[in-house]
DRENLOSE-711589 format. One record per residue: residue in one letter; x, y, z of N, C-alpha, C, CB in turn. Coordinates in steps of 0.02 Angstrom, whole numbers, plus 50000, padded with zeros to 5 digits. Glycine has a CB too. Layout:
N
AXYZXYZXYZXYZ/...
//
This chain:
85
X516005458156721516115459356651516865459256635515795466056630/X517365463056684518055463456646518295456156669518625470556672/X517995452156705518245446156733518275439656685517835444856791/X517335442556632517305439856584517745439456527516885441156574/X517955446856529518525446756463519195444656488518635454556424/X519375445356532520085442756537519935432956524520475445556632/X519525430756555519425424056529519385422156463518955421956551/X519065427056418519155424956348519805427256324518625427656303/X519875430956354520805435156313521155427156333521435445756383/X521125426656389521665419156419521445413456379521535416156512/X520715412556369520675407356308520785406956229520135405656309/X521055413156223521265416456163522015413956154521185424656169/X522385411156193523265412756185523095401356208523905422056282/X523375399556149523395390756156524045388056141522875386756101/X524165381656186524725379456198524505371056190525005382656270/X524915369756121524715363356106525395360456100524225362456042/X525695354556135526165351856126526085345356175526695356356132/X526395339556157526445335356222526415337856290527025332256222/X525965335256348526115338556419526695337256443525685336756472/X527145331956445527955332956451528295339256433528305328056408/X528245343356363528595345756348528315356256385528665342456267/X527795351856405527435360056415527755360656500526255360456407/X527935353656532528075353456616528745354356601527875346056668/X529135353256578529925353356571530395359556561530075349656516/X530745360556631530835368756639531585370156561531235371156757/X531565377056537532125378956505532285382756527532165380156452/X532845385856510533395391756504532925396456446534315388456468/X532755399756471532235405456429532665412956441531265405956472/X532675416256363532715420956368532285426956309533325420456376/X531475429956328531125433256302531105439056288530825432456318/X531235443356245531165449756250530695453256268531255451656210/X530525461456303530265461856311529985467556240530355461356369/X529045467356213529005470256150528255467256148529615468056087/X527915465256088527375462956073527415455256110527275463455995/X526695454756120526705447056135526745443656074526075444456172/X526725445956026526735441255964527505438555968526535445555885/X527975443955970528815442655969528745435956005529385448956016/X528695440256087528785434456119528565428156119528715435356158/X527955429456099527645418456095528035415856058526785415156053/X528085420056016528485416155948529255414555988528615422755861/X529705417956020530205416956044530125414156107530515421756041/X529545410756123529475405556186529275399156169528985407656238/X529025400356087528925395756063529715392156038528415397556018/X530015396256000530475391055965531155389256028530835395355879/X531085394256094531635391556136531265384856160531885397056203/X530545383956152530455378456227530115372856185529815381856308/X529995373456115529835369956068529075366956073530345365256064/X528505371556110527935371556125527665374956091527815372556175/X527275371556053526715377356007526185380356036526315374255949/X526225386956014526005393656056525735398055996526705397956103/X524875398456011524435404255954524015407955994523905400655891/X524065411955964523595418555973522985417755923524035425955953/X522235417655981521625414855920521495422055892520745410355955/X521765429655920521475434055914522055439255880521135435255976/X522295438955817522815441755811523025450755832522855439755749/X522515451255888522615459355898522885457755964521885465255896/X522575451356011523115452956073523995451056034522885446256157/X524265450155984525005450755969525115456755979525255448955904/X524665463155995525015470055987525145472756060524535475755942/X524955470156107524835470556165525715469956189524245464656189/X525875475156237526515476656247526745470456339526515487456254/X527245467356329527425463556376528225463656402527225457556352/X528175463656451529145463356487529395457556457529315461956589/X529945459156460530545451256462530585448156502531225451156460/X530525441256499530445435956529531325431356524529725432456490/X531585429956588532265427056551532345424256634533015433956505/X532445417056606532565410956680532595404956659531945410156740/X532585400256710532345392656715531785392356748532795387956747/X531175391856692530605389956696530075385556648530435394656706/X529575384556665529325379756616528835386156562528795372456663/X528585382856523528265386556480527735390056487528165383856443/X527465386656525526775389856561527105395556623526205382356607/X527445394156661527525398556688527885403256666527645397056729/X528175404756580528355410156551527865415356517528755408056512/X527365411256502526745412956480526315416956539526415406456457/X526515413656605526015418356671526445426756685526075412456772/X527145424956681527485431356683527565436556625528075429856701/X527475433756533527295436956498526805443156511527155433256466/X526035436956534525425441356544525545445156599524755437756552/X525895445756634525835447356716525805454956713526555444356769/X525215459456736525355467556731524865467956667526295470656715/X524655463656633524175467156573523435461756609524535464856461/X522935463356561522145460956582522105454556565521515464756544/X522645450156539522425444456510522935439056553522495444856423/X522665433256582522755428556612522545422356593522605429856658/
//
């Protein structure tokens, strides 16, 4: 059951942009606060569009994220420590 929900929470958070631009590492620097902040500020550093289908995981509390990495893997360290993957 909680295995079930973390799979829908993870299909809840979408990343639509060219696959080039989603593989291509940046200079990221995320605060740490709501995931809403942050998508939004992983969105406009890495220029990958990034939604939340469920606007209550935005309230959900996440660390700062700050490196050279790609987008997805800012998105794995966002979630990293909460139920959603």
């Amino acid at each position: 059951m909680k295995r079930a929900a973390s799979l829908a929470a993870a299909a809840a958070i979408v990343m639509a942009s060219p696959a080039h631009a989603q593989e291509r590492a940046a200079g990221l620097d995320l605060p740490a606060g709501s995931l809403a902040q942050a998508v939004g500020a992983l969105s406009r550093q890495t220029g990958v569009s990034i939604g939340l289908r469920d606007p209550a995981l935005g309230k959900r509390q996440v660390p700062a994220v700050r490196g050279r990495m790609t987008p997805a893997r800012a998105l794995d360290k966002l979630l990293r420590g909460t139920s959603l993957k």
